[in-house]
Backbone bond lengths (Angstrom), bond angles and torsions (degrees), N, CA, C in turn:
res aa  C-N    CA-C-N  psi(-1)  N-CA   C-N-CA  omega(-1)  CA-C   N-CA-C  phi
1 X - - - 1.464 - - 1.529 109.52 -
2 X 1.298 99.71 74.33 1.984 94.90 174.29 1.531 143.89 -67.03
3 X 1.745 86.82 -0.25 1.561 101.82 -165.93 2.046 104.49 -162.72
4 X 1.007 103.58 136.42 1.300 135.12 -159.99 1.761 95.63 -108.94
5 X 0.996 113.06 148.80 1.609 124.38 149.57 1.198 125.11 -128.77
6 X 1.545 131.45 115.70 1.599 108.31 171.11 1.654 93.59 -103.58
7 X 1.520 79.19 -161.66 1.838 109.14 -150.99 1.737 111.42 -66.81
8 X 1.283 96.10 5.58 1.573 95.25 172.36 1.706 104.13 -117.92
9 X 1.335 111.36 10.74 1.430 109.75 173.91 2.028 108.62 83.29
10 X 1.003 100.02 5.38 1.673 91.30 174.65 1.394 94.30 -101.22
11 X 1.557 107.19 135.64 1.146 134.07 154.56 1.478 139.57 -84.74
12 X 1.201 113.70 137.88 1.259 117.78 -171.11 1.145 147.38 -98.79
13 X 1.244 139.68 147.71 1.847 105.12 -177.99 1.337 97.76 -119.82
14 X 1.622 88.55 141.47 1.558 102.67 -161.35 1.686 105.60 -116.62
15 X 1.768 146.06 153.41 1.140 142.49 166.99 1.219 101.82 -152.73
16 X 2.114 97.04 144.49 1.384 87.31 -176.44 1.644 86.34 -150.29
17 X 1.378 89.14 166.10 1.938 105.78 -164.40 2.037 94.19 -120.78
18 X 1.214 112.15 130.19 1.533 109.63 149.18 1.659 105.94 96.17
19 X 1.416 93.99 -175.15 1.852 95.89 174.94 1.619 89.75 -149.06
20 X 1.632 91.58 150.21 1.840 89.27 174.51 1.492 99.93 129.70
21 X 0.922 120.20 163.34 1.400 120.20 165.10 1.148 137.71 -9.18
22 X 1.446 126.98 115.06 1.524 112.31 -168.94 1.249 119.63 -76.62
23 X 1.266 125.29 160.63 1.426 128.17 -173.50 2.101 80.54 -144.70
24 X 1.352 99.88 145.07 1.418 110.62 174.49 1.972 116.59 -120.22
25 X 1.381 110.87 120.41 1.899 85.54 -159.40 1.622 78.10 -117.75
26 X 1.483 106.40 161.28 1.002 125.52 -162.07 1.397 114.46 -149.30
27 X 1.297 115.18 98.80 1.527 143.15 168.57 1.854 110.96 5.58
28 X 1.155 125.51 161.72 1.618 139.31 136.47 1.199 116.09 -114.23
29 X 1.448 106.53 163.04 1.402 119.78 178.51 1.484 106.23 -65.25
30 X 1.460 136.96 156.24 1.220 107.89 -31.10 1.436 108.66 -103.03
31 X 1.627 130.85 69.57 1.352 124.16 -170.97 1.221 118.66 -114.36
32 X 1.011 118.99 -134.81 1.621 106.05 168.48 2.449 98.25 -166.91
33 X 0.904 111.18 -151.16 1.498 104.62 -158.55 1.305 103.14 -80.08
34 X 1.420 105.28 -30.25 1.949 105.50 -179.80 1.580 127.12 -35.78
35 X 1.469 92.85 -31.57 1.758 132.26 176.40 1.878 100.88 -56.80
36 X 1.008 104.40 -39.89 1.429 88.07 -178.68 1.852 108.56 -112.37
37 X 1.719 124.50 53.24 0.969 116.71 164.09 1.212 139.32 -46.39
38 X 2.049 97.88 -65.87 0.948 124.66 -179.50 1.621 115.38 -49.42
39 X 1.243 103.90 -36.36 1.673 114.12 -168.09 2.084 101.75 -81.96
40 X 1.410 102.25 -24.64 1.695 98.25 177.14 1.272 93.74 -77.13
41 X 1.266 134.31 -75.43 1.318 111.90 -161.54 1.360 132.24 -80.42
42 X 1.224 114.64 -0.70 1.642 99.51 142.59 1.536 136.15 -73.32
43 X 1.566 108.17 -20.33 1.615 119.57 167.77 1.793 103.22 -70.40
44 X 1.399 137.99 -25.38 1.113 151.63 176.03 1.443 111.18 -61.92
45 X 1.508 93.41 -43.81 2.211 100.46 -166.32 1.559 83.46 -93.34
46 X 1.346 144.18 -15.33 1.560 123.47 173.65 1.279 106.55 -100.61
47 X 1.834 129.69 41.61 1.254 136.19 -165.06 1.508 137.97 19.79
48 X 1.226 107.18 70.40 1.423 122.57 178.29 1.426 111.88 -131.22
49 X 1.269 141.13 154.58 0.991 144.42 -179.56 1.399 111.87 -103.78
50 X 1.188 105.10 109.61 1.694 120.97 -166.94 1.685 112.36 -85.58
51 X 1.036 137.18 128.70 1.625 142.45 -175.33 2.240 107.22 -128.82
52 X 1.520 91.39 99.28 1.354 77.81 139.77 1.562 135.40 -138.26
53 X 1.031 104.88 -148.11 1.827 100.56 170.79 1.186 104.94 176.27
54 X 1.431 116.56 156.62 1.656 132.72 173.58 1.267 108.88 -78.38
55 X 1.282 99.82 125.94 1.703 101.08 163.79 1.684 140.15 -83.01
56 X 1.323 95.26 147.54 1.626 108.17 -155.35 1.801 103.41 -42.10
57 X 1.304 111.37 103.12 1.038 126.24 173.07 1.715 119.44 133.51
58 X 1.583 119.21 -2.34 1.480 136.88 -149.82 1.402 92.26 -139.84
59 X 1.705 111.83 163.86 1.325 116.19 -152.87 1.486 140.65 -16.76
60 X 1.269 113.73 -60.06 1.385 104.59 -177.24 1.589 116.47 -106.05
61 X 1.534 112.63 -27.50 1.431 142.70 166.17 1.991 99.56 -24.44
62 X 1.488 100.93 150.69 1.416 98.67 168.22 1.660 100.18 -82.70
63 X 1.327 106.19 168.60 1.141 130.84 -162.30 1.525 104.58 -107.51
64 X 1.863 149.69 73.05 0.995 127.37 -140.83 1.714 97.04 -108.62
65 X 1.331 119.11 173.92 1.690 114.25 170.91 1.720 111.19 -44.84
66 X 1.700 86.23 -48.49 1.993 88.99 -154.58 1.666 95.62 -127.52
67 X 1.329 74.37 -179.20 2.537 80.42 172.23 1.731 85.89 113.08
68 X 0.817 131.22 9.10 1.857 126.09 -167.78 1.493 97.81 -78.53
69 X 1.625 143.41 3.94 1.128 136.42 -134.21 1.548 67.72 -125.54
70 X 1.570 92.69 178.79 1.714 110.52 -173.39 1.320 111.58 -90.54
71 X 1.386 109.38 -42.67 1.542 109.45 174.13 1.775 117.94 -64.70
72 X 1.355 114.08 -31.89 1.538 95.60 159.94 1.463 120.73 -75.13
73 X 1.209 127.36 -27.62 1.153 138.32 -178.47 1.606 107.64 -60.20
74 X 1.342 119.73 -43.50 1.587 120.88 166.83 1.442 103.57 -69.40
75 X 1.072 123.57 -52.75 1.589 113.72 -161.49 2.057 96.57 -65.69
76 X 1.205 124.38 -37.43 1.734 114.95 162.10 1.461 110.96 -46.29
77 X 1.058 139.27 -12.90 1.478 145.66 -165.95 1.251 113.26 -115.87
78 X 1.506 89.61 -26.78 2.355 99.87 161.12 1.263 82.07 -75.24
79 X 1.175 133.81 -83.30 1.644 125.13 -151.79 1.545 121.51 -29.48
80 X 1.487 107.51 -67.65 1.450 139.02 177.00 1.598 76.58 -42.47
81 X 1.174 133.75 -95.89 1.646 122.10 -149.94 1.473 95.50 -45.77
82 X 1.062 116.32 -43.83 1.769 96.08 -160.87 1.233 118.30 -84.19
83 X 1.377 120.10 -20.16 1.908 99.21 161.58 1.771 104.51 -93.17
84 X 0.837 105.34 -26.67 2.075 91.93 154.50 1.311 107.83 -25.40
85 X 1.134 126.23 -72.73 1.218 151.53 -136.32 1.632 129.02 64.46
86 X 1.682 92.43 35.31 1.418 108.80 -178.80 1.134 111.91 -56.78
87 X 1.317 114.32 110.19 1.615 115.59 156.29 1.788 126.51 -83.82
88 X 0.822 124.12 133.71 1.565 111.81 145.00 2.075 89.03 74.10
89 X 1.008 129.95 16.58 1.134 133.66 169.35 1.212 133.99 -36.11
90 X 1.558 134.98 143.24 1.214 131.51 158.16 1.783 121.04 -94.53
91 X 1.270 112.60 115.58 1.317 112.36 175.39 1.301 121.93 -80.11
92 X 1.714 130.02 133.62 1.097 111.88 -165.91 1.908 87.38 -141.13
93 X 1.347 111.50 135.53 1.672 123.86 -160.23 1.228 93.58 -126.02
94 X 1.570 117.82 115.97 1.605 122.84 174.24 1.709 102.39 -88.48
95 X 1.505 153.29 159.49 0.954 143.40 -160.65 1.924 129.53 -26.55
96 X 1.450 126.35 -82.78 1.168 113.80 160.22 1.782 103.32 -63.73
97 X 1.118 149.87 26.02 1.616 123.46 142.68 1.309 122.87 -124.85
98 X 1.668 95.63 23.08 1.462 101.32 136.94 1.535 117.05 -67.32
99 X 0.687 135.79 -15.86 1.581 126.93 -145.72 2.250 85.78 -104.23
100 X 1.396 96.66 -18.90 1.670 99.22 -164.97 1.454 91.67 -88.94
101 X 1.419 117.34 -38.46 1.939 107.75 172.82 1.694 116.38 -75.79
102 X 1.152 108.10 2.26 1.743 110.20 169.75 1.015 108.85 -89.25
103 X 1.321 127.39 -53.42 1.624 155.69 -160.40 1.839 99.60 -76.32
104 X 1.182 113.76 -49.19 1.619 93.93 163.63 0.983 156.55 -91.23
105 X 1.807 109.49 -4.00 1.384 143.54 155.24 1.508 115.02 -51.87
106 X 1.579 83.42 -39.55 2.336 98.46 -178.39 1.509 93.24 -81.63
107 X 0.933 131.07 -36.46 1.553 117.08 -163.92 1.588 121.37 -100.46
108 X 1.141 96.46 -34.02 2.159 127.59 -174.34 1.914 93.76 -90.13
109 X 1.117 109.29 -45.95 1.465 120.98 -145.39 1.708 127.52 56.11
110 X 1.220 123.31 169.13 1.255 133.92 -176.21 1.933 124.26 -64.37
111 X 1.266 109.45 13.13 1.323 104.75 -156.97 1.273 101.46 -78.96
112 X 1.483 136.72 -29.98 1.544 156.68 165.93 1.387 117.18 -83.41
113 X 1.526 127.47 12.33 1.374 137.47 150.61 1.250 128.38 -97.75
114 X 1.172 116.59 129.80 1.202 138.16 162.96 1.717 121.54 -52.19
115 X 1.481 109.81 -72.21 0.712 127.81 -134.74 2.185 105.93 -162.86
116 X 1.279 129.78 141.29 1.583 116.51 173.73 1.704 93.96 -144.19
117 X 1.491 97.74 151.57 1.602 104.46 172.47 1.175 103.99 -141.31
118 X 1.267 124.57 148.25 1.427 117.81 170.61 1.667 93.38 -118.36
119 X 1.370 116.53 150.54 1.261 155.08 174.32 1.565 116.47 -113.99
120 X 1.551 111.25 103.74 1.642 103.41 178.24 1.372 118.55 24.21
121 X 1.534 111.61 57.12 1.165 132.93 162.58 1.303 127.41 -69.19
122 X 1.815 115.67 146.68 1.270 115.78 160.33 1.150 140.20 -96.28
123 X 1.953 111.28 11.96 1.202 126.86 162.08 1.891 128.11 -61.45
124 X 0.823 138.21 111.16 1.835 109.80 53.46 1.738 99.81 -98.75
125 X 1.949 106.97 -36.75 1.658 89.71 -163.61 2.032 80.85 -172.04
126 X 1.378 86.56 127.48 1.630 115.06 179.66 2.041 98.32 -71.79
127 X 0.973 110.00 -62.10 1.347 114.57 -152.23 1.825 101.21 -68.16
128 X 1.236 94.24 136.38 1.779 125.70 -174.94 1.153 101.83 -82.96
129 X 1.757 145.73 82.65 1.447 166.18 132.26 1.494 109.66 -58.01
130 X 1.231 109.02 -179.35 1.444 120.21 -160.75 1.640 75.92 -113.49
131 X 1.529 165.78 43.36 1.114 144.34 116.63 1.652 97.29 -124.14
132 X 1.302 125.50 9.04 1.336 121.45 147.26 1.575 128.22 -98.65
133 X 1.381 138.19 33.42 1.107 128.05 -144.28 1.707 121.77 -67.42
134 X 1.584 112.92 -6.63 1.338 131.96 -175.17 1.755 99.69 -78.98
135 X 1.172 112.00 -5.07 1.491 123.69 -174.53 1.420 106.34 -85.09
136 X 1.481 111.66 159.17 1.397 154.74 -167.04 1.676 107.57 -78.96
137 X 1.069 111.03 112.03 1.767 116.66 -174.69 1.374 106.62 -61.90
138 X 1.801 114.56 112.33 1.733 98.76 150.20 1.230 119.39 3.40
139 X 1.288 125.19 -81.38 1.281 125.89 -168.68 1.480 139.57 -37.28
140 X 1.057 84.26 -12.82 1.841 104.27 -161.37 1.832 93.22 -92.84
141 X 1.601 110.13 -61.30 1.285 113.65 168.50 1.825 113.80 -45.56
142 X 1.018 110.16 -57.50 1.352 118.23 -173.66 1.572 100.94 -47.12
143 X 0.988 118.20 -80.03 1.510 127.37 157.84 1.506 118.28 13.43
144 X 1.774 102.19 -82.54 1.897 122.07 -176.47 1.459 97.02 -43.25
145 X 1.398 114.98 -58.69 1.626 135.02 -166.22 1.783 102.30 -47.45
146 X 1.066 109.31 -43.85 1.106 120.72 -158.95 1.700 96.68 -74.43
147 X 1.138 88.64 -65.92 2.212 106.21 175.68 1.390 117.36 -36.19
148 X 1.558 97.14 -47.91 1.681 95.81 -175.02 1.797 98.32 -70.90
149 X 1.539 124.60 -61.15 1.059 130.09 -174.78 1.707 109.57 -23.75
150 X 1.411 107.70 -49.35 1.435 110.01 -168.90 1.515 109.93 -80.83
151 X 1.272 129.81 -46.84 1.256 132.13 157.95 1.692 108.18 -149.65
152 X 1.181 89.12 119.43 1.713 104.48 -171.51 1.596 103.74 -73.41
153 X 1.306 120.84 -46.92 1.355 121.11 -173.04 1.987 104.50 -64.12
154 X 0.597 110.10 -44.81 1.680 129.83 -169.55 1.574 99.26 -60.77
155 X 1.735 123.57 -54.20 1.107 135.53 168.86 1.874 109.58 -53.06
156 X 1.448 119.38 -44.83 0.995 112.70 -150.25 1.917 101.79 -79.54
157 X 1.548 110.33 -36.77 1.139 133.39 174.18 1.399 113.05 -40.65
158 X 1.547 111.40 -59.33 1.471 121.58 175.29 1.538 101.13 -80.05
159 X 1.067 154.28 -31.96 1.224 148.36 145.76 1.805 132.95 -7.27
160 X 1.831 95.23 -60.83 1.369 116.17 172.98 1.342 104.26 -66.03
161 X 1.363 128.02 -55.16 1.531 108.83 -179.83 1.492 115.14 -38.16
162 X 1.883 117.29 -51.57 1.137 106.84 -144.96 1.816 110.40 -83.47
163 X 1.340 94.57 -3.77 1.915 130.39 177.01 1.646 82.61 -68.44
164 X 1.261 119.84 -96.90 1.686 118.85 -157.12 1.562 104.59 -77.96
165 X 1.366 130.50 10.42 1.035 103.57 159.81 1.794 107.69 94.44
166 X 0.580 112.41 41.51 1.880 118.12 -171.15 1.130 121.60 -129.24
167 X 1.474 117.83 112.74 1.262 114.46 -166.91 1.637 101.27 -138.26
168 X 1.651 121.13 -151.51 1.110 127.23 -176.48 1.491 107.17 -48.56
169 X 1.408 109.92 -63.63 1.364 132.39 -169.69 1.060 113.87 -83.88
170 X 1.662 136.70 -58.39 0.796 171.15 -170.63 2.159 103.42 -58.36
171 X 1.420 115.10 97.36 1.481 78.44 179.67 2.007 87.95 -156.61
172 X 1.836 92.30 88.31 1.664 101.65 -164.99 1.614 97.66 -71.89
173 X 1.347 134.79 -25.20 1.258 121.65 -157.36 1.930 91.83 -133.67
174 X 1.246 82.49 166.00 2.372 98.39 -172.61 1.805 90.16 -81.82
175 X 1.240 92.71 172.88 1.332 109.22 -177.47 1.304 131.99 -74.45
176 X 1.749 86.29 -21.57 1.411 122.91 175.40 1.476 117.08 -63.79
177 X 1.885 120.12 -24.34 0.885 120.26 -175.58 1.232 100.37 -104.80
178 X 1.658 128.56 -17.70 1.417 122.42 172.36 1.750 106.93 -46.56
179 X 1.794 110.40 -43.43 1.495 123.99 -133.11 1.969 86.78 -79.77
180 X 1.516 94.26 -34.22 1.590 107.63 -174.84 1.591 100.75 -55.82
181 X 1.306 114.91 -59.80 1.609 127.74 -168.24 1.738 85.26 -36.38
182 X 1.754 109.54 -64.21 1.558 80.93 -153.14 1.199 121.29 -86.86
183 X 1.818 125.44 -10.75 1.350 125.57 158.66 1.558 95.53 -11.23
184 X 1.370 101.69 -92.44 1.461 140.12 -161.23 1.506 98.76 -32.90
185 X 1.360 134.85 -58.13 1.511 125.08 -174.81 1.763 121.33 -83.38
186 X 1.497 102.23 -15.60 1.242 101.91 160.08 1.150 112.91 -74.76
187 X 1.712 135.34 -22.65 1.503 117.94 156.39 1.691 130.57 -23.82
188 X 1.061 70.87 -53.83 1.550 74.73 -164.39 1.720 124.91 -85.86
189 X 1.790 131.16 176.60 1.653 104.06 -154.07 1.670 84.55 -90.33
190 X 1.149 78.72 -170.13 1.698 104.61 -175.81 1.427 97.97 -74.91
191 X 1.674 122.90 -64.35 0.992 131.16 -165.78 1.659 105.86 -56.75
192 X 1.105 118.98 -54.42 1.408 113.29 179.04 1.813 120.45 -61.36
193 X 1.153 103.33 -3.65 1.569 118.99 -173.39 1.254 99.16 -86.15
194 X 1.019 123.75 -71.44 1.620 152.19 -178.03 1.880 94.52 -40.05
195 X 1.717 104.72 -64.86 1.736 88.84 -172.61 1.614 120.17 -96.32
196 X 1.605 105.73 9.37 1.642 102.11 150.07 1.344 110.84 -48.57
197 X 1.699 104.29 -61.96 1.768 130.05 -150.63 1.656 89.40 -39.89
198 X 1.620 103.66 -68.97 1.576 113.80 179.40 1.458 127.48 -37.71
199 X 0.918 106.34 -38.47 1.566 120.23 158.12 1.312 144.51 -48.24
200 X 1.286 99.20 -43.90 2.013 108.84 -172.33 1.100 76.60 -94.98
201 X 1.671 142.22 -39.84 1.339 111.92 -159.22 1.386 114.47 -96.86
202 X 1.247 116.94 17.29 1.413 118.24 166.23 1.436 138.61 -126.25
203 X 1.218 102.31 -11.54 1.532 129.99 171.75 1.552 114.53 -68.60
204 X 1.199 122.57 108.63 1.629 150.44 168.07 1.506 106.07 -62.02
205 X 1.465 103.42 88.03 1.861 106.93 177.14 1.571 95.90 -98.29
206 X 1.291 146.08 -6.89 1.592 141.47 156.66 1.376 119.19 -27.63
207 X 1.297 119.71 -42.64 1.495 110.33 165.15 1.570 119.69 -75.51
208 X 1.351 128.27 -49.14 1.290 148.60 136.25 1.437 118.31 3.33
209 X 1.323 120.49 -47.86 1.498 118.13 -175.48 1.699 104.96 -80.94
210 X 1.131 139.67 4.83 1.511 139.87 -159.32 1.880 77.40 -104.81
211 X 0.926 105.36 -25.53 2.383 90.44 177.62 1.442 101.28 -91.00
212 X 1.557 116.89 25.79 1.495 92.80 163.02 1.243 103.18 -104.97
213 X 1.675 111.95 88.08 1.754 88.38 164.54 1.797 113.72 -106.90
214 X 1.017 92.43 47.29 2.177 96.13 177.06 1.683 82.51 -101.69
215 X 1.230 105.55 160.02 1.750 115.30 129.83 1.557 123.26 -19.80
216 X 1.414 99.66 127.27 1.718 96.46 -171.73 1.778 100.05 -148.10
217 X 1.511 99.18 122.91 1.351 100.16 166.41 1.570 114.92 -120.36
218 X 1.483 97.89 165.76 1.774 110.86 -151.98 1.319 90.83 -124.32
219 X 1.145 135.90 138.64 1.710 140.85 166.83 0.980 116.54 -149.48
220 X 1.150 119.05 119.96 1.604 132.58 -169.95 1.300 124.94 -173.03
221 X 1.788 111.60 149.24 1.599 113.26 -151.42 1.171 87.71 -91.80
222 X 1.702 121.55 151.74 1.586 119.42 165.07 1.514 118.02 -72.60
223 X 1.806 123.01 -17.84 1.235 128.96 148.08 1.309 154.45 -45.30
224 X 1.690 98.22 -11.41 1.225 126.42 -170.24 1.914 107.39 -60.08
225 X 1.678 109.23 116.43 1.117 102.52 -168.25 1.883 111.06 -103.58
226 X 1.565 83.14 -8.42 1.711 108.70 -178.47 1.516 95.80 -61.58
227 X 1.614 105.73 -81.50 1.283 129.30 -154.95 1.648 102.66 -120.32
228 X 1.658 104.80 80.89 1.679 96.39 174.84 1.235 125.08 -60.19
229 X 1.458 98.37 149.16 1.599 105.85 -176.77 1.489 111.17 -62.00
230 X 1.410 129.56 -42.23 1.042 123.01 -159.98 1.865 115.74 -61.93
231 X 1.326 112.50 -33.02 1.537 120.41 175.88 1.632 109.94 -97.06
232 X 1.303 125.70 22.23 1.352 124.36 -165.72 1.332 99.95 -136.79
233 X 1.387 111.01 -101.26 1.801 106.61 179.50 1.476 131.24 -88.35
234 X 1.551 109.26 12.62 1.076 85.22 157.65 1.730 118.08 -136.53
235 X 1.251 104.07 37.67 1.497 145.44 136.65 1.101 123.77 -39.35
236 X 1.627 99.80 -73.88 1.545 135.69 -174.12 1.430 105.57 -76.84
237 X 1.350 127.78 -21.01 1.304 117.32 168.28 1.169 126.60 -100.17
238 X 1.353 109.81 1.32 1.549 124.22 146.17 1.417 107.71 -76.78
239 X 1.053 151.06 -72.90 1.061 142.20 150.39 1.643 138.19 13.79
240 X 1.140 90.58 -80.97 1.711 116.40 -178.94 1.750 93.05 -79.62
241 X 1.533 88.09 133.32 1.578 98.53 173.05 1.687 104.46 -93.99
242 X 1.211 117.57 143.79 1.573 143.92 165.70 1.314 97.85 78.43
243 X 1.516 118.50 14.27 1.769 114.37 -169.75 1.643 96.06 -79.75
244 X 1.221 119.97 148.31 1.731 144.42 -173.10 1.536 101.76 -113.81
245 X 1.443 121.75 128.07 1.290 131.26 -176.63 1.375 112.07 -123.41
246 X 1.380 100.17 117.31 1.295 119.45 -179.99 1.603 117.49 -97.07
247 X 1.397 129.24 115.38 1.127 114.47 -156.51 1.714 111.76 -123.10
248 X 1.112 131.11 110.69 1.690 109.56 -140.85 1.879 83.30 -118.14
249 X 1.555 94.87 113.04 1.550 112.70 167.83 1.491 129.66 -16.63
250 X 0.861 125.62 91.83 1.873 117.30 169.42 1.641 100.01 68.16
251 X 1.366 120.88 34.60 1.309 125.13 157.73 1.833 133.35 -74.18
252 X 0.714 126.28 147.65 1.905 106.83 -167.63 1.598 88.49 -99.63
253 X 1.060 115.61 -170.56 1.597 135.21 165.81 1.848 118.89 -51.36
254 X 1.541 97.42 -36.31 1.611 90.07 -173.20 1.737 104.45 -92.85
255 X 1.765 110.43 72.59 1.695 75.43 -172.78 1.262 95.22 -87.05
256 X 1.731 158.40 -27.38 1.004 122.50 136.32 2.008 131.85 31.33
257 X 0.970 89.15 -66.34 1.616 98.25 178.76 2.013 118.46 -95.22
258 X 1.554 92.06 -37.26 1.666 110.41 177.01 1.062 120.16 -79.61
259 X 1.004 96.90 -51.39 1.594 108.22 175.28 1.724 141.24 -124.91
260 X 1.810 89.79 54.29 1.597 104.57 -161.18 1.618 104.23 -68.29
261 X 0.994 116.02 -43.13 1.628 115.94 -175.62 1.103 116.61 -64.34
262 X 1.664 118.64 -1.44 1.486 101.06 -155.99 2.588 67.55 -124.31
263 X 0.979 110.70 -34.91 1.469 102.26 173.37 1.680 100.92 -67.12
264 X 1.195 140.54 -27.59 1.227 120.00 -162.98 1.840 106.59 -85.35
265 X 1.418 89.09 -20.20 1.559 87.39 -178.14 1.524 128.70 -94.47
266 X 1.520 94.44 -12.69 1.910 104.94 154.46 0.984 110.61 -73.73
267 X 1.454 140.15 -50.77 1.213 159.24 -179.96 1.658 95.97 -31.54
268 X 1.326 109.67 -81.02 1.399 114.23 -165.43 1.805 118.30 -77.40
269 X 1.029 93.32 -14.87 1.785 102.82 170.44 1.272 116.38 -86.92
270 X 1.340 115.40 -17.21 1.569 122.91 165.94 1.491 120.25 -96.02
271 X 1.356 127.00 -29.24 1.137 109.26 148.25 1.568 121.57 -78.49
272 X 0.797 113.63 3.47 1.867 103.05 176.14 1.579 102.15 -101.32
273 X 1.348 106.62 16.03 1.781 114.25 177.34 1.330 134.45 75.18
274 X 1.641 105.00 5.35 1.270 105.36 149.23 1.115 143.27 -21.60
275 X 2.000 146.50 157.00 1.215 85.00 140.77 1.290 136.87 136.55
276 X 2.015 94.66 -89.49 1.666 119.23 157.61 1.257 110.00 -13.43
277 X 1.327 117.82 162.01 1.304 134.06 168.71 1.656 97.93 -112.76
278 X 1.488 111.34 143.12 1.232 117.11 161.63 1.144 127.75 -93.75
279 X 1.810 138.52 171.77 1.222 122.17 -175.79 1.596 109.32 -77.66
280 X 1.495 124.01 -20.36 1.251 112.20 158.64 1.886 135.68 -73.13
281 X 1.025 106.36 -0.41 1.228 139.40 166.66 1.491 123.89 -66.31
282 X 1.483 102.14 -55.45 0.567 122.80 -172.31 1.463 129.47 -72.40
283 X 1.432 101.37 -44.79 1.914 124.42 160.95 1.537 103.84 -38.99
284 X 1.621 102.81 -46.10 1.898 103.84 -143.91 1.892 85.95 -88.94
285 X 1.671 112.90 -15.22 1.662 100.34 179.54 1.683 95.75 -76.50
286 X 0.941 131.99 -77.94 1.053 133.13 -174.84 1.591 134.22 -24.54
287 X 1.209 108.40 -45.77 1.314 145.04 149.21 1.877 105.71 -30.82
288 X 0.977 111.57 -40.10 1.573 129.73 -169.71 1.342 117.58 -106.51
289 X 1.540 111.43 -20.07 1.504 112.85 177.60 1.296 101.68 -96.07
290 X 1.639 136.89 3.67 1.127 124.36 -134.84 1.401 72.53 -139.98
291 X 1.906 100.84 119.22 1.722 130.76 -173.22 1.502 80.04 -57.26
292 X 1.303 149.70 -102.18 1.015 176.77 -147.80 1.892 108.02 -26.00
293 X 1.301 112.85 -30.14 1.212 133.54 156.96 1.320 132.51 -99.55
294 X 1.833 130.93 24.62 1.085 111.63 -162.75 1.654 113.95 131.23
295 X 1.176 94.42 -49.86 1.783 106.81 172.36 1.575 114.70 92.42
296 X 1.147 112.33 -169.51 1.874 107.85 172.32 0.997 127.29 -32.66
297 X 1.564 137.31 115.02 1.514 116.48 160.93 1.478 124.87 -111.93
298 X 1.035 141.91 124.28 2.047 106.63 162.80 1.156 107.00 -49.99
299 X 1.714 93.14 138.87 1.776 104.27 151.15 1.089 101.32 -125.25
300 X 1.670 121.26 121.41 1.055 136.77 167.91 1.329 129.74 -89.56
């Protein structure tokens, strides 16, 4: 099944690894499903049935005027489950698709989940307000918008470094995977690039996290220069009740790529129920994320 249609007629491209339990993975800006190989077929060899797909506007996906908003973006993820024939699923959101496993829990609800993880997520909420202050300055958004506008390829190039983390010294992934990063985002159009960007960074998932009541895991590098940890996951794990935070040392944004062996093996130890958080657990995490008690902590 390489291609999906929902109810506005855009089609999708869909790939999937394994048999067994579904697991549903879900894209970042600006890539598309290829991005989560490594991570399908290792969820495949620990028998699960792995699902991803490009999103409507990104590699292989049609390219439509509109739908860039979150609520169409969840209802494509009703679709995708339902000619899957995903049952009882685990949703799993790599940075912007976190924001698509919040957004359909609030809208779909949880009754066909298993299980949600966020991955260097931008849940609960990117944007820097006067009751968000752990948030991301206008400016910064304004900025990307601006970069790609002027030369998108040029932006996207210097982009991937600041995605995996690569610098003078610093150089976690080959060049080969820089060259991949931008294959992959030159897939997709401009226009749909441009009103993702607008999107993750403006969309309010704070109400949104109260529909996670499955099992929920959080993974994220404290390096993350994309999507800092401090306004992202461990926010969200104040937030999210019984959610478990995994916090992987001096990691950048792509651990996906950095740190696949060490995501494939939370990945699959947490859905096989590893793990869980308990409700006493849960008090004493919270308890610890909460400035007001103590301030930041890892919970590992």
């Amino acid at each position: 099944m390489p291609y999906v249609t929902t109810s506005d007629n855009t089609r999708l491209y869909v790939k999937e690894w394994g048999a067994g339990p579904p697991v549903i993975l879900l894209h970042g800006w600006p890539l598309n499903a290829d991005s989560w190989d490594d991570i399908g077929v290792g969820l495949a060899e620990a028998g699960f049935h792995a699902i991803a797909y490009d999103r409507r506007g990104f590699g292989r996906s049609d390219q439509p005027v509109g739908g860039y908003d979150y609520d169409t973006l969840a209802d494509d993820l009703a679709t995708v489950m339902e000619k899957t024939e995903s049952k009882n699923a685990a949703l799993v959101g790599f940075s912007m698709g976190g924001g698509e496993v919040a957004r359909y829990l609030a809208k779909h609800g949880s009754a066909n989940v298993s299980h949600a993880v966020l991955i260097s997520s931008v849940v609960p909420y990117m944007l820097k307000t006067d009751d968000n202050p752990k948030g991301t300055d206008q400016s910064v958004f304004d900025g990307m918008l601006a970069g790609i506008r002027k030369d998108r390829g040029d932006f996207m190039q210097s982009f991937a470094k600041t995605f995996t983390g690569t610098g003078f010294i610093s150089k976690p992934v080959s060049q080969a995977v820089l060259d991949t990063f931008f294959t992959w985002a030159m897939q997709a159009g401009l226009s749909p690039t441009l009103a993702c960007a607008r999107a993750f960074a403006a969309t309010d998932f704070r109400a949104d996290t109260a529909a996670f009541t499955m099992p929920t895991l959080i993974l994220h590098g404290t390096s993350d220069q994309v999507v800092p940890i401090d306004g992202s996951a461990r926010e969200a794990a104040r937030l999210i009740r019984h959610a478990r935070l995994v916090e992987y040392d001096g990691a950048p944004h792509a651990t996906l790529a950095t740190h696949k062996d060490e995501v494939i093996r939370d990945l699959v130890d947490f859905l096989r129920g590893e793990g869980e958080v308990s409700e006493e657990q849960d008090i004493r995490r919270a308890a610890a994320l909460d400035p007001m008690l103590g301030g930041l902590q890892p919970i590992i």
